[in-house]
C-alpha positions as CSV (number, residue, x, y, z in Angstrom):
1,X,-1.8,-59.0,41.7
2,X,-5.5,-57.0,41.9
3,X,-3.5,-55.0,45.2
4,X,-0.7,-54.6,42.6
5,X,-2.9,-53.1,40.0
6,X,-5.4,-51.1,42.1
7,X,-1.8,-49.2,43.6
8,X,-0.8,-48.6,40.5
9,X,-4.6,-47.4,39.5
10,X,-4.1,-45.2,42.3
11,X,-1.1,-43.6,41.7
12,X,-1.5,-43.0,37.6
13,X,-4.6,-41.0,38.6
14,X,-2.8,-38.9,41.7
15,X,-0.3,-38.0,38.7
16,X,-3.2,-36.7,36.4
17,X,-4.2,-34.9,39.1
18,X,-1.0,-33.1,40.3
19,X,0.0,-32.3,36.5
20,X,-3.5,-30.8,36.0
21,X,-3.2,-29.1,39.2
22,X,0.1,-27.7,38.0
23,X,-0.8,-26.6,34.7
24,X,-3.7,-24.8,36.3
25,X,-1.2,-22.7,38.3
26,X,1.1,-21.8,35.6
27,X,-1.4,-21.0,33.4
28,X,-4.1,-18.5,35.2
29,X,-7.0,-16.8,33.3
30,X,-6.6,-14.1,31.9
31,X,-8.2,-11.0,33.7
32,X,-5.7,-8.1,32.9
33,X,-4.6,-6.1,29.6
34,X,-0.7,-6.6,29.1
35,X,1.5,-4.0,27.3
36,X,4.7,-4.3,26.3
37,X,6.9,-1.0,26.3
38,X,9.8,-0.6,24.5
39,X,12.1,2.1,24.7
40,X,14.4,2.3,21.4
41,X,17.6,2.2,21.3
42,X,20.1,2.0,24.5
43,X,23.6,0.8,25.8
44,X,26.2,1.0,23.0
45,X,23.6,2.3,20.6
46,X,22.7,6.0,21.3
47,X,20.1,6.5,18.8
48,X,20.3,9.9,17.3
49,X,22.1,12.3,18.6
50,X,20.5,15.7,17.1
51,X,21.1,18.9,19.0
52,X,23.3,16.9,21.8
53,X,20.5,15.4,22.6
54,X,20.4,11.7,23.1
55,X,17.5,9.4,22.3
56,X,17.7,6.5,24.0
57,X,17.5,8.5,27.3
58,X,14.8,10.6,26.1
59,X,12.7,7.3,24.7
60,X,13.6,5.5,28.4
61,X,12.3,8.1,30.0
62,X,8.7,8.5,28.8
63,X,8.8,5.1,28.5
64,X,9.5,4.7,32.2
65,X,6.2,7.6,32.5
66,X,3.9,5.5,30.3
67,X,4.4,2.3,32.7
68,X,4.5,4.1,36.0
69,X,0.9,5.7,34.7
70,X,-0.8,2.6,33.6
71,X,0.5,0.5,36.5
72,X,-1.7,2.9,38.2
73,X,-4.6,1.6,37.0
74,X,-4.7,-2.2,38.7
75,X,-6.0,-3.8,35.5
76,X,-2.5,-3.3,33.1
77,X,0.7,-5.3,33.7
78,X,3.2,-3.6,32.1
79,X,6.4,-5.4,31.0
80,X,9.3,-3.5,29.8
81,X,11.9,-4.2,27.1
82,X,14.4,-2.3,29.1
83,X,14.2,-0.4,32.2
84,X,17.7,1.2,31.8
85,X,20.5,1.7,29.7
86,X,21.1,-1.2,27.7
87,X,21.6,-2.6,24.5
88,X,18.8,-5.2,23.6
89,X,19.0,-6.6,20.0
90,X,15.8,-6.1,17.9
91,X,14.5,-9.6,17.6
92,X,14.4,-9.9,21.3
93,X,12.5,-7.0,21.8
94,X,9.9,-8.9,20.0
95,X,10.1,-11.8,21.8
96,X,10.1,-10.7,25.5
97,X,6.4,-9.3,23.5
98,X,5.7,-12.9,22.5
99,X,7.2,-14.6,25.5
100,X,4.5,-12.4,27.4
101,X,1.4,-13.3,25.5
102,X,0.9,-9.1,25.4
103,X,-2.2,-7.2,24.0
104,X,0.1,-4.5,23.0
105,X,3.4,-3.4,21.8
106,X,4.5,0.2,22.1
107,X,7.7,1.2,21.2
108,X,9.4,4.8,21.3
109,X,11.5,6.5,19.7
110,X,12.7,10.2,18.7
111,X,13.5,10.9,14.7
112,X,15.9,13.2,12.9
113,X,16.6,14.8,9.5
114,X,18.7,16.9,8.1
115,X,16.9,19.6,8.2
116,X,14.5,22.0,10.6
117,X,11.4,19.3,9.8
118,X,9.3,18.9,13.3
119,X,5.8,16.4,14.3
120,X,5.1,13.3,15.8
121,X,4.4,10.4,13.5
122,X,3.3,6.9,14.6
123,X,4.1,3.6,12.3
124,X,2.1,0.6,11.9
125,X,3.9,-2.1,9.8
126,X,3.9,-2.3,6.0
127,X,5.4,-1.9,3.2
128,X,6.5,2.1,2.9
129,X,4.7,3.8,0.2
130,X,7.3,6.3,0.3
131,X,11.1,7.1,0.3
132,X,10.5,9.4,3.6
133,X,9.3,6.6,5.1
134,X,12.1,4.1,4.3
135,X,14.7,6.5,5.6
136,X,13.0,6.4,8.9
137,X,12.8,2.4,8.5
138,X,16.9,2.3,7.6
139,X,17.5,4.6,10.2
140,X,15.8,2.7,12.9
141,X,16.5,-0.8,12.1
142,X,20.3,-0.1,10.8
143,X,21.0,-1.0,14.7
144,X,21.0,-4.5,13.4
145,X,24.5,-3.5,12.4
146,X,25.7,-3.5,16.5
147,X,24.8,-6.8,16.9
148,X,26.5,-10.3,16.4
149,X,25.3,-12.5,13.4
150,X,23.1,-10.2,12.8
151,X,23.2,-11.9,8.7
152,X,21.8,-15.4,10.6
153,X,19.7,-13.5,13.0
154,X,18.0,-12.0,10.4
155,X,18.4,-14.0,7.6
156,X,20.1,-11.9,5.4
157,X,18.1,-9.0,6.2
158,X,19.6,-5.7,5.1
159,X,18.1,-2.1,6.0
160,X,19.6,-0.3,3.1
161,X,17.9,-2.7,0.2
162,X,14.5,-2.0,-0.6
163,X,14.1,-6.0,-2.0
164,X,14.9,-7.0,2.1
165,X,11.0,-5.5,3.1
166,X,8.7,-6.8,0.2
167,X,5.9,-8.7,1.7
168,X,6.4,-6.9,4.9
169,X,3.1,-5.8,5.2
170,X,1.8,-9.3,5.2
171,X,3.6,-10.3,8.4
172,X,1.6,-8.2,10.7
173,X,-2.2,-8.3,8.4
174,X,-3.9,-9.6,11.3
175,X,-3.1,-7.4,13.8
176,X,-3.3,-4.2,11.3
177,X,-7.0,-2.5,11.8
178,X,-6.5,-2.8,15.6
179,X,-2.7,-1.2,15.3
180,X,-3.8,1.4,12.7
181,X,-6.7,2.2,15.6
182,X,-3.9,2.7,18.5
183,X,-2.0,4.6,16.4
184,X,-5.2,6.7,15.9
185,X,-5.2,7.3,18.9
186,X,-2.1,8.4,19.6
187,X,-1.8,11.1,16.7
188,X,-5.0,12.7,17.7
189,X,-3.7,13.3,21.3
190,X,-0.9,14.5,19.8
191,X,-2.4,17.2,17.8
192,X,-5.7,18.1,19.6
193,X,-4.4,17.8,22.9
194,X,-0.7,18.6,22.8
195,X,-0.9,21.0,19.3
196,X,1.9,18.9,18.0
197,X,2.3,18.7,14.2
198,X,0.8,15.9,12.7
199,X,2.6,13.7,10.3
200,X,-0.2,10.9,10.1
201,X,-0.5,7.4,11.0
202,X,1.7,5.6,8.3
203,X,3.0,1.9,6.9
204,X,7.2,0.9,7.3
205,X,9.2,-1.9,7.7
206,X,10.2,-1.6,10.7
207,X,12.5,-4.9,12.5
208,X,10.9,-4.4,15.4
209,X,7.8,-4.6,14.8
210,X,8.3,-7.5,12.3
211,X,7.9,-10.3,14.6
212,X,5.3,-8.9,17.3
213,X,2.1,-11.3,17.0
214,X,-0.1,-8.5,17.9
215,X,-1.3,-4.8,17.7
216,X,1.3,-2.8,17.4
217,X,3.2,0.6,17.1
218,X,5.9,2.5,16.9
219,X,5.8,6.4,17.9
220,X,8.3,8.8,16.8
221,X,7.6,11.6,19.3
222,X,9.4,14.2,17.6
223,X,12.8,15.6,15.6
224,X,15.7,16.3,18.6
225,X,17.0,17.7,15.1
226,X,14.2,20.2,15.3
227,X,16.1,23.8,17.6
228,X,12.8,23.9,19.4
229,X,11.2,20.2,19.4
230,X,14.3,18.9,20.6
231,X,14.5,21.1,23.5
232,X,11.0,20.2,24.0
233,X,11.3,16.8,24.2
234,X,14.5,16.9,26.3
235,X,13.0,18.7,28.7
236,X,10.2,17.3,32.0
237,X,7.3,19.0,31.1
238,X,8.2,17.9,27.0
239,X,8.6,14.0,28.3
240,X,5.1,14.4,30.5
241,X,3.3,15.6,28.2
242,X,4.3,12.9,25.3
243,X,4.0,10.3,27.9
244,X,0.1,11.5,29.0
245,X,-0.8,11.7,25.3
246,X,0.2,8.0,24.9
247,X,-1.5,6.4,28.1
248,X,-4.5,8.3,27.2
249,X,-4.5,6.4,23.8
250,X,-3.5,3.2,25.1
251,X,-6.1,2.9,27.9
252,X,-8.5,4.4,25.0
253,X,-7.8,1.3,22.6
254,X,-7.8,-1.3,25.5
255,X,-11.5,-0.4,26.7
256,X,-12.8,0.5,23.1
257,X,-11.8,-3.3,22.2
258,X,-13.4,-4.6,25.5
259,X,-10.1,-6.1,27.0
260,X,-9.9,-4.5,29.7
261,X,-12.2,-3.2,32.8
262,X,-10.0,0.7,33.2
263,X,-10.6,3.4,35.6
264,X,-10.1,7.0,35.4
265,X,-6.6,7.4,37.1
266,X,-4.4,10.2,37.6
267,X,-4.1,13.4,39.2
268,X,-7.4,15.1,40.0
269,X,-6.4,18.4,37.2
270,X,-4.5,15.9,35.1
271,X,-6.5,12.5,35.2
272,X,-7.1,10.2,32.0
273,X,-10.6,9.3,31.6
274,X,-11.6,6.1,30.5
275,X,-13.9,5.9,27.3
276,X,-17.6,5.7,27.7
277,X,-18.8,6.1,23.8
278,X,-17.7,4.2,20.9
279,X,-16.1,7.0,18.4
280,X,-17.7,7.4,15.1
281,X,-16.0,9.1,12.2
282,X,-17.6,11.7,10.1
283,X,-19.1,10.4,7.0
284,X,-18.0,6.6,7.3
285,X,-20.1,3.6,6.7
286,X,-18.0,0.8,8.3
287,X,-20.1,-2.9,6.6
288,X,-18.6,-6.2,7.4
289,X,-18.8,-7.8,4.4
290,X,-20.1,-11.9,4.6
291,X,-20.4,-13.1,1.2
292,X,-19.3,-12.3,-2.8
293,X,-21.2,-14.2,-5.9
294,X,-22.3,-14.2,-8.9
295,X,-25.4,-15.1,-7.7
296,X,-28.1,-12.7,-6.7
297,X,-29.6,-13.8,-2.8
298,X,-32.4,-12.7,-1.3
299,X,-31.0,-10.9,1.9
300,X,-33.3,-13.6,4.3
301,X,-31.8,-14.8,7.3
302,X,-32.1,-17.8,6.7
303,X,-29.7,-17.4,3.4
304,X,-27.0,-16.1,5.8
305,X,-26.9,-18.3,9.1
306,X,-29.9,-16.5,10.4
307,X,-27.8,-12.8,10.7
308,X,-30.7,-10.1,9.6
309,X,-30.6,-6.7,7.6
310,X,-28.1,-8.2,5.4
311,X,-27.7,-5.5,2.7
312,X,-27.1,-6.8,-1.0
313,X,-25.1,-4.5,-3.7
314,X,-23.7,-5.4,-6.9
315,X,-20.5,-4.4,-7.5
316,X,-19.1,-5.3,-11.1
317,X,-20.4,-8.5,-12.1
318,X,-20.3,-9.3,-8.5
319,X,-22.9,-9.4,-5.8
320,X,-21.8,-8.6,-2.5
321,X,-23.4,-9.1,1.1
322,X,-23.1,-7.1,3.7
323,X,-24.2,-6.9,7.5
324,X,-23.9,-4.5,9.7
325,X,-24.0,-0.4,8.8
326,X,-22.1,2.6,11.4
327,X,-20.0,4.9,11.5
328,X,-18.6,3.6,14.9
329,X,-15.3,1.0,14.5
330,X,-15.7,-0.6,17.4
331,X,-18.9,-1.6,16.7
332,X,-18.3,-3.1,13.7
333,X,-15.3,-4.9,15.0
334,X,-18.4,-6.4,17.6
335,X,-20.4,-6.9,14.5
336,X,-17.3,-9.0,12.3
337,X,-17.1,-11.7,15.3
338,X,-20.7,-11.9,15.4
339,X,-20.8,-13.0,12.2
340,X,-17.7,-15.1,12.7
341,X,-19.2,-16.9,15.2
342,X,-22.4,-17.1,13.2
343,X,-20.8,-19.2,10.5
344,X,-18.8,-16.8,8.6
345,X,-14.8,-17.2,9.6
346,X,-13.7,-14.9,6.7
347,X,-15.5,-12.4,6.9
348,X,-14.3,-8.9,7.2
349,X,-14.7,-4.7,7.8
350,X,-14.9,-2.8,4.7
351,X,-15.7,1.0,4.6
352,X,-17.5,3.6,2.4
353,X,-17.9,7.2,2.3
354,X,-20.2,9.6,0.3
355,X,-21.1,6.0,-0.9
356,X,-17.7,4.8,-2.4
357,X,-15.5,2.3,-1.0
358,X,-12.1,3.5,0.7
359,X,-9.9,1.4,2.4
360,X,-10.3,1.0,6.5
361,X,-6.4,2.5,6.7
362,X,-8.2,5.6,5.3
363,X,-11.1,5.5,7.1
364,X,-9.5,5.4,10.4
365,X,-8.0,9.1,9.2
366,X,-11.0,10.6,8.9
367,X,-12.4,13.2,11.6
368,X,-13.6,11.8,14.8
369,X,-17.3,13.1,16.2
């Protein structure tokens, strides 16, 4: 019976140790910064079609650019939605993003209009402030309407009624700052490097976007409904460009938020240089704010978990705490899990300039030294 019992001791533990030994092989640390690219469009849906130009093959083919540049770098894997011309329903897009685990989600596309309007314009999720913006969301997720079930898919989702994308920008809140900072980024290479038009960073409720659970963005590179930015982004040196403004942006954002460990890579009269230096942006006081009352603290460390210069202004009948004071995002973003870890889970990054608070969305906007 002991013999019996000491066997069976035996072989319980050799199973612990072969399922641990598993799960340590399926699931390797983390060392690498994943992006997920996603072309729009594709297979039976063209995209638009402005000029004769196509944009599904135009988006596959600085998407395809993107990938092949930050593959380059040994530190991103890149996964891809599609790699050729196919139809992939919007709610898988997301989840081959999910499915991944990704740090990013990039997805391209080209716009159109009726008439000769021309820039680049990158989205971060939200509600749209205004009926511009909606017409891009219909227009981009009305490929909903290609696919089967799309009523259950979606659950009763439709493109064309405003009520469908109320509380939209709640879906992605977590994930906003650090999208709104990528697609920073990518506007400002647009129009500093490139001399593109600039539309702005803006806020739509766009599908595929909706259920990403991280940053992410979605790039409309240009109007094919444009005579000349059509041609431009039909044709090689069009594409490259785009696509070398967007790597630049993305290997920007993955070393300013510390994921990654990114070389300079590239060609030696083309190559994308790594950042060194936080930015900082003209006349922005980014504050993490710790703590609101109606009582009146004295800023001591030892009132706030023992974090130091805590800066105390009253604000209504409200007294407010803040740590932390800089003009550079990704040092306050350093700054906001400090204090996290320090005892304070919901604290957050507020923003002030000439002395009055503006949101971060609007912050973010503001000139880069």
């Amino acid at each position: 019976m002991r013999t019996n019992l000491f066997s069976f001791f035996v072989f319980f533990v050799f199973i612990i140790m072969l399922n641990f030994s598993s799960f340590a092989t399926e699931t390797p640390p983390r060392d690498r910064f994943v992006v997920v690219l996603d072309a729009g469009h594709g297979g039976k849906d063209p995209g638009n079609m402005g000029n004769g130009y196509k944009e599904k093959d135009i988006a596959l083919s600085i998407i395809l650019q993107i990938g092949e540049a930050l593959e380059k770098s040994g530190n991103v894997e890149v996964i891809y939605t599609r790699k050729k011309d196919v139809f992939i329903e919007l709610n898988e897009r997301a989840k081959i993003a999910n499915d991944a685990r990704a740090d990013l989600f990039v997805s391209v596309h080209c716009n159109s209009h009726s008439s000769q309007a021309s820039g680049t314009e990158t989205f971060v999720l939200g509600l749209h402030k205004s009926e511009e913006n909606f017409e891009v969301a219909k227009r981009e997720n009305s490929v909903i309407f290609l696919e089967e079930d799309y009523e259950v898919t979606y659950d009763g989702f439709d493109p064309k009624s405003p009520e469908s994308y109320i509380g939209m920008e709640l879906m992605q809140e977590e994930y906003l700052n650090q999208s709104i900072l990528l697609a920073d980024f990518v506007q400002k290479n647009f129009t500093n490097t490139l001399k593109r038009k600039n539309r702005g960073v803006k806020q739509a409720g766009f599908l595929v976007l909706k259920n990403a659970v991280m940053p992410s963005v979605l790039i409309e590179t240009g109007f094919l409904t444009n005579n000349s930015e059509g041609a431009y982004l039909n044709s090689r040196n069009g594409q490259n460009k785009m696509s070398q403004a967007i790597v630049n942006a993305i290997l920007k954002y993955a070393q300013s938020i510390n994921l990654s460990n990114l070389e300079s890579i590239g060609s030696e009269e083309d190559q994308i240089t790594s950042i060194k230096e936080p930015d900082h942006y003209e006349g922005v006081n980014f504050k993490v704010q710790v703590a609101a009352g109606s009582k009146k603290l004295e800023t001591q460390a030892y009132n706030f978990k023992g974090l130091e210069k805590i800066e105390r202004r009253k604000e209504g009948k409200m007294y407010k705490y803040y740590y932390g004071n800089t003009s550079s995002y990704l040092k306050i973003q350093a700054l906001e899990r400090e204090a996290q870890d320090n005892g304070f889970p919901g604290s957050f990054i507020v923003a002030f300039k000439n002395g009055n608070k503006i949101s971060v969305n609007d912050a973010l906007k503001s000139k880069v030294n």
